[in-house]
C-alpha positions, 0 to 999 in steps of 0.5 A, a space after each residue: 500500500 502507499 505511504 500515508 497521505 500519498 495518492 495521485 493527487 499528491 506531490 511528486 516528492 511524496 511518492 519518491 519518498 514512499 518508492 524509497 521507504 518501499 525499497 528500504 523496508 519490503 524490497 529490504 534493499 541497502 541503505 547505499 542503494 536505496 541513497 543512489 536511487 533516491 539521488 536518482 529520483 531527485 534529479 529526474 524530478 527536479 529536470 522535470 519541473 525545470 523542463 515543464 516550467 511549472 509549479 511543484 509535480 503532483 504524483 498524478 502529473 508523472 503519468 504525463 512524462 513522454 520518451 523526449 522528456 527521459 530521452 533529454 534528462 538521460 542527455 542531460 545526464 550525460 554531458 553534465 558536470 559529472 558526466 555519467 557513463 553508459 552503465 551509469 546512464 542505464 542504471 539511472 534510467 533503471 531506476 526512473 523505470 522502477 520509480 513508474 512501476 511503483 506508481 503504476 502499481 500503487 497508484 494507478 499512474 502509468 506512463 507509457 511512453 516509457 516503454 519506448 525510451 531505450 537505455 544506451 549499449 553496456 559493453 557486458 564486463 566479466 568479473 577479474 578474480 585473482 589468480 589462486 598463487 595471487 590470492 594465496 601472496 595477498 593473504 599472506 602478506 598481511 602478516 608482514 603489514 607494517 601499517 598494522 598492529 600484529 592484532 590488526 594485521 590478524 584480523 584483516 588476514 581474518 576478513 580477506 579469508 572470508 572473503 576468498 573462504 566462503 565467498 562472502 560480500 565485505 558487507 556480509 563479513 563485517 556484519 558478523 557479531 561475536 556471537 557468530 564464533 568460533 565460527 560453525 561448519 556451515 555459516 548462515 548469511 544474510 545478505 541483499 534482499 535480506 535473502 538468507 543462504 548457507 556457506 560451508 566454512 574452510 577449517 583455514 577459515 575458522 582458523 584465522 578467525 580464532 587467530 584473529 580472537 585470540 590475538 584482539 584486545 577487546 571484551 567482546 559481547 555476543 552482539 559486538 560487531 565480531 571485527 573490531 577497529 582500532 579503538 574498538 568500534 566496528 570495522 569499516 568497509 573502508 578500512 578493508 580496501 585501504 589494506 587490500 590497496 596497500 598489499 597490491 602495491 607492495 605485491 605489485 598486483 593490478 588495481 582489480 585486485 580489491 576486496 571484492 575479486 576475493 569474491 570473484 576468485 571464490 567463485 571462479 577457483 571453485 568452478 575451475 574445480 568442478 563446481 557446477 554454477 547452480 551450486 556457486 549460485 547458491 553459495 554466492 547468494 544471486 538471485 539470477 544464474 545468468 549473474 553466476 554464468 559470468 563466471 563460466 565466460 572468465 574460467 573458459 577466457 582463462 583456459 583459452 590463455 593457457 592453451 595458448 600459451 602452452 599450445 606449440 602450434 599457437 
C-alpha cells in the first residue's frame, strides 16, 4: 500500500519518498542503494519541473512524462558536470523505470511512453578474480603489514579469508557479531534482499578467525560487531580496501585486485574445480544464474590463455 497521505493527487516528492521507504523496508534493499536511487529520483524530478516550467509535480502529473522528456534528462545526464557513463546512464534510467512501476502499481499512474525510451549499449564486463598463487601472496602478506598492529594485521588476514573462504560480500563479513564464533561448519548469511543462504566454512577459515580472537584486545559481547577497529568500534568497509590497496602495491598486483575479486576468485577457483554454477549460485547468494554464468565466460577466457600459451602450434 502507499505511504500515508500519498495518492495521485499528491506531490511528486511524496511518492519518491514512499518508492524509497518501499525499497528500504519490503524490497529490504541497502541503505547505499536505496541513497543512489533516491539521488536518482531527485534529479529526474527536479529536470522535470525545470523542463515543464511549472509549479511543484503532483504524483498524478508523472503519468504525463513522454520518451523526449527521459530521452533529454538521460542527455542531460550525460554531458553534465559529472558526466555519467553508459552503465551509469542505464542504471539511472533503471531506476526512473522502477520509480513508474511503483506508481503504476500503487497508484494507478502509468506512463507509457516509457516503454519506448531505450537505455544506451553496456559493453557486458566479466568479473577479474585473482589468480589462486595471487590470492594465496595477498593473504599472506598481511602478516608482514607494517601499517598494522600484529592484532590488526590478524584480523584483516581474518576478513580477506572470508572473503576468498566462503565467498562472502565485505558487507556480509563485517556484519558478523561475536556471537557468530568460533565460527560453525556451515555459516548462515544474510545478505541483499535480506535473502538468507548457507556457506560451508574452510577449517583455514575458522582458523584465522580464532587467530584473529585470540590475538584482539577487546571484551567482546555476543552482539559486538565480531571485527573490531582500532579503538574498538566496528570495522569499516573502508578500512578493508585501504589494506587490500596497500598489499597490491607492495605485491605489485593490478588495481582489480580489491576486496571484492576475493569474491570473484571464490567463485571462479571453485568452478575451475568442478563446481557446477547452480551450486556457486547458491553459495554466492544471486538471485539470477545468468549473474553466476559470468563466471563460466572468465574460467573458459582463462583456459583459452593457457592453451595458448602452452599450445606449440599457437
Amino acid at each position: 500500500m502507499a505511504g500515508p497521505g500519498i495518492g495521485a493527487d499528491h506531490a511528486a516528492s511524496g511518492a519518491l519518498a514512499d518508492w524509497l521507504a518501499h525499497l528500504a523496508h519490503e524490497r529490504r534493499l541497502s541503505g547505499r542503494t536505496v541513497e543512489t536511487y533516491g539521488h536518482i529520483g531527485r534529479l529526474y524530478l527536479a529536470f522535470l519541473q525545470r523542463h515543464r516550467g511549472e509549479g511543484a509535480l503532483s504524483a498524478a502529473d508523472l503519468g504525463t512524462v513522454t520518451a523526449a522528456e527521459v530521452r533529454a534528462h538521460l542527455a542531460e545526464r550525460r554531458s553534465g558536470d559529472r558526466p555519467l557513463n553508459a552503465r551509469s546512464l542505464s542504471q539511472t534510467l533503471a531506476a526512473i523505470r522502477g520509480f513508474h512501476v511503483f506508481l503504476d502499481r500503487r497508484l494507478g499512474v502509468a506512463a507509457p511512453q516509457l516503454a519506448l525510451v531505450r537505455g544506451p549499449r553496456v559493453k557486458p564486463t566479466l568479473p577479474r578474480p585473482l589468480s589462486e598463487d595471487q590470492t594465496r601472496g595477498l593473504l599472506q602478506e598481511t602478516e608482514a603489514d607494517p601499517d598494522a598492529e600484529p592484532w590488526e594485521a590478524a584480523r584483516d588476514r581474518a576478513v580477506l579469508t572470508l572473503l576468498y573462504g566462503c565467498g562472502l560480500r565485505i558487507s556480509e563479513a563485517l556484519s558478523l557479531t561475536r556471537a557468530d564464533a568460533p565460527l560453525p561448519e556451515t555459516l548462515r548469511i544474510t545478505g541483499k534482499g535480506g535473502k538468507t543462504r548457507m556457506t560451508p566454512v574452510l577449517p583455514a577459515v575458522r582458523a584465522a578467525v580464532d587467530a584473529y580472537l585470540a590475538a584482539q584486545p577487546f571484551v567482546s559481547t555476543p552482539d559486538d560487531p565480531l571485527f573490531r577497529a582500532r579503538r574498538g568500534g566496528p570495522l569499516s568497509p573502508r578500512h578493508i580496501q585501504a589494506a587490500v590497496q596497500r598489499l597490491r602495491g607492495r605485491l605489485g598486483l593490478p588495481a582489480s585486485a580489491t576486496p571484492h575479486a576475493l569474491r570473484h576468485s571464490f567463485a571462479t577457483h571453485l568452478l575451475g574445480a568442478g563446481a557446477d554454477l547452480r551450486s556457486i549460485q547458491e553459495l554466492l547468494g544471486h538471485a539470477s544464474l545468468s549473474t553466476t554464468q559470468k563466471y563460466a565466460a572468465v574460467d573458459a577466457a582463462a583456459l583459452l590463455r593457457a592453451y595458448s600459451n602452452a599450445h606449440p602450434r599457437a
